[in-house]
C-alpha positions in Angstrom: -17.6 17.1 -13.0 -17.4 16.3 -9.7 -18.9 18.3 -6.7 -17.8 18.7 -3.2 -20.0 19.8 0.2 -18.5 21.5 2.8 -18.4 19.3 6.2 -18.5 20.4 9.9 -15.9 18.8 12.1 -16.6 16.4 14.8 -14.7 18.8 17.3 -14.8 21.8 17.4 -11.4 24.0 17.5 -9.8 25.9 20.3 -12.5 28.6 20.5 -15.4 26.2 20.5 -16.3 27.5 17.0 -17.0 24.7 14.3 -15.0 24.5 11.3 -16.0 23.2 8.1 -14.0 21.2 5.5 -14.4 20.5 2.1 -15.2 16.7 1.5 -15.8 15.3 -2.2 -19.1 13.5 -2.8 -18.4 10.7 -4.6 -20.4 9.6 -7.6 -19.8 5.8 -7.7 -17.2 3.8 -8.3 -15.3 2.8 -11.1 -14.4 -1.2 -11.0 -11.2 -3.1 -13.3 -14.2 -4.0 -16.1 -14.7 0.4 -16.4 -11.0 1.0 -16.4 -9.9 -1.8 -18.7 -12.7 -0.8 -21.1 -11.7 2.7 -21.1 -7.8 1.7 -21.8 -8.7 -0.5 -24.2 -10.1 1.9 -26.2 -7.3 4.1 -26.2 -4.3 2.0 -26.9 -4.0 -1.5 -28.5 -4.6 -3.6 -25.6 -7.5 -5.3 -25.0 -9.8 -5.7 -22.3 -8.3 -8.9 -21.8 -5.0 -8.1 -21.7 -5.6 -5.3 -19.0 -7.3 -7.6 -16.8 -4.8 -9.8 -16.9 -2.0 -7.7 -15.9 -3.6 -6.1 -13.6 -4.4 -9.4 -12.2 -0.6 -10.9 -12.5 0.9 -7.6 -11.1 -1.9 -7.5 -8.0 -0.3 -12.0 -7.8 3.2 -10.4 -7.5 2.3 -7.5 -5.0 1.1 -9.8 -2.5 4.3 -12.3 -3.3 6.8 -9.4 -3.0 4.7 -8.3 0.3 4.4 -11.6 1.6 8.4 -11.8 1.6 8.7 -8.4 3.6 9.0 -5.7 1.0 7.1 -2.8 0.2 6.0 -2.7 -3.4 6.5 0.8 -5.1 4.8 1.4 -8.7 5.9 5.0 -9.9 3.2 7.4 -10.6 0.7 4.9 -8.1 2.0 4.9 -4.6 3.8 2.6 -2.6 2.3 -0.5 -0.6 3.2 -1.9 2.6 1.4 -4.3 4.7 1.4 -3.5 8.6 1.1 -6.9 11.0 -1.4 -7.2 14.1 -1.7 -9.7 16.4 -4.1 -13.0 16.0 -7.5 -12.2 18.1 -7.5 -13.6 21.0 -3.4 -13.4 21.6 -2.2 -10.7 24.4 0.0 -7.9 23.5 4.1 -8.1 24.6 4.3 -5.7 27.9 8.0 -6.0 27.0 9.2 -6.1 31.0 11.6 -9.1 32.1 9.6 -12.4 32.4 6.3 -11.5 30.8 5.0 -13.6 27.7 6.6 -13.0 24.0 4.9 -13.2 21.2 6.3 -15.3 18.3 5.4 -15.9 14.8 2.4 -18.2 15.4 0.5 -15.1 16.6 0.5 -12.7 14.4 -1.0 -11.8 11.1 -0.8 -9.6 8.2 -3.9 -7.2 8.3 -3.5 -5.0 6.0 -1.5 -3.3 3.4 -0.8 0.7 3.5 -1.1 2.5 0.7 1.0 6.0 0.1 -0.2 7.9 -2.6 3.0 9.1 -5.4 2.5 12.8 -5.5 2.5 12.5 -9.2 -1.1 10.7 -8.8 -2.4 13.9 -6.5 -1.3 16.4 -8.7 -2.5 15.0 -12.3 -5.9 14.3 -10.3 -6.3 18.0 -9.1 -5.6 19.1 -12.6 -8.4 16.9 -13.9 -10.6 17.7 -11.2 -13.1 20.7 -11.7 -15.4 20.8 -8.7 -18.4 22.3 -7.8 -20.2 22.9 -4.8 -23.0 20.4 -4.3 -26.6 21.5 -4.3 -27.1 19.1 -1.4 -25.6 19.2 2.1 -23.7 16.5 3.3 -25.3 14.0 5.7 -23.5 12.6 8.7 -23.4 9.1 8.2 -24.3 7.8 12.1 -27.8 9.5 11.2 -27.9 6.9 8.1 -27.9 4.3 11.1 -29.4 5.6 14.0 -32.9 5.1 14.4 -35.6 8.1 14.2 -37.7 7.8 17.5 
C-alpha cells in the first residue's frame, strides 16, 4: 500500500493562505533485476531474456533519438530528447550580425518523457493510498545546517 502526506506549497496563493497538496512518499525503488524477476515469474521469459530486451530496446531508443525522432512505446509514454547549448557557448541574440551557433555547440541533454494515459490510469487503479503517519519534511532542511 502506498501512503501519501499532504505538502504545503512554496507560495502561497492569491489570499496569502497556504495550500497543501497531496505528494506520494515513496518507498524505494524498484530496479530492471526486481522487475525482470517479477515478469519472469509470470510468463515464460526469463530473467535473462527481460534484461536483454530491455537492454536492446533502451540501444535502439537512443539510435532512433540520436537520428531526430521521438520514440513512442504504447501503454509507456513517448520520449524525446531536448538540445542545449555546450557550457561555455553564448546563446543566438538572433539580431542581424550577432554570432550563430552551429552544430559544434550544442548537445543533447536530455530526453523528455510523456507519460501514455494508459500508464496513469492502470496505476491509479492499483494504487490504494493512505495517509502517512509521518509529516512530510522539506528537503532544504535535510541540507541546511542546524545552528
Amino acid at each position: 500500500m502506498a501512503t501519501y502526506e499532504m505538502q504545503e506549497m512554496n507560495l502561497p496563493n492569491d489570499e496569502g493562505k497556504r495550500i497543501l497538496y497531496p505528494r506520494m512518499k515513496l518507498a524505494g525503488q524498484d530496479d530492471l533485476e526486481e522487475i525482470a524477476r517479477r515478469i519472469s515469474r509470470a510468463t515464460t521469459f526469463t530473467q535473462g531474456d527481460i534484461h536483454g530486451v530491455v537492454r536492446a530496446l533502451a540501444e535502439e531508443m537512443a539510435w532512433s533519438m540520436a537520428n531526430g525522432r521521438s520514440v513512442k512505446i504504447e501503454g509507456l509514454g513517448i520520449f524525446t530528447p531536448s538540445l542545449a547549448l555546450k557550457k561555455g557557448f553564448e546563446r543566438e541574440t538572433g539580431e542581424p550580425g550577432s554570432t550563430r551557433r552551429n552544430a559544434t555547440s550544442i548537445c543533447v541533454d536530455g530526453v523528455r518523457f510523456r507519460t501514455d494515459k494508459e500508464l496513469v490510469a492502470r496505476t491509479g487503479q492499483l494504487c490504494r493510498l493512505e495517509r502517512s503517519a509521518q509529516k512530510f519534511q522539506r528537503s532544504s532542511r535535510r541540507y541546511t545546517p542546524f545552528l
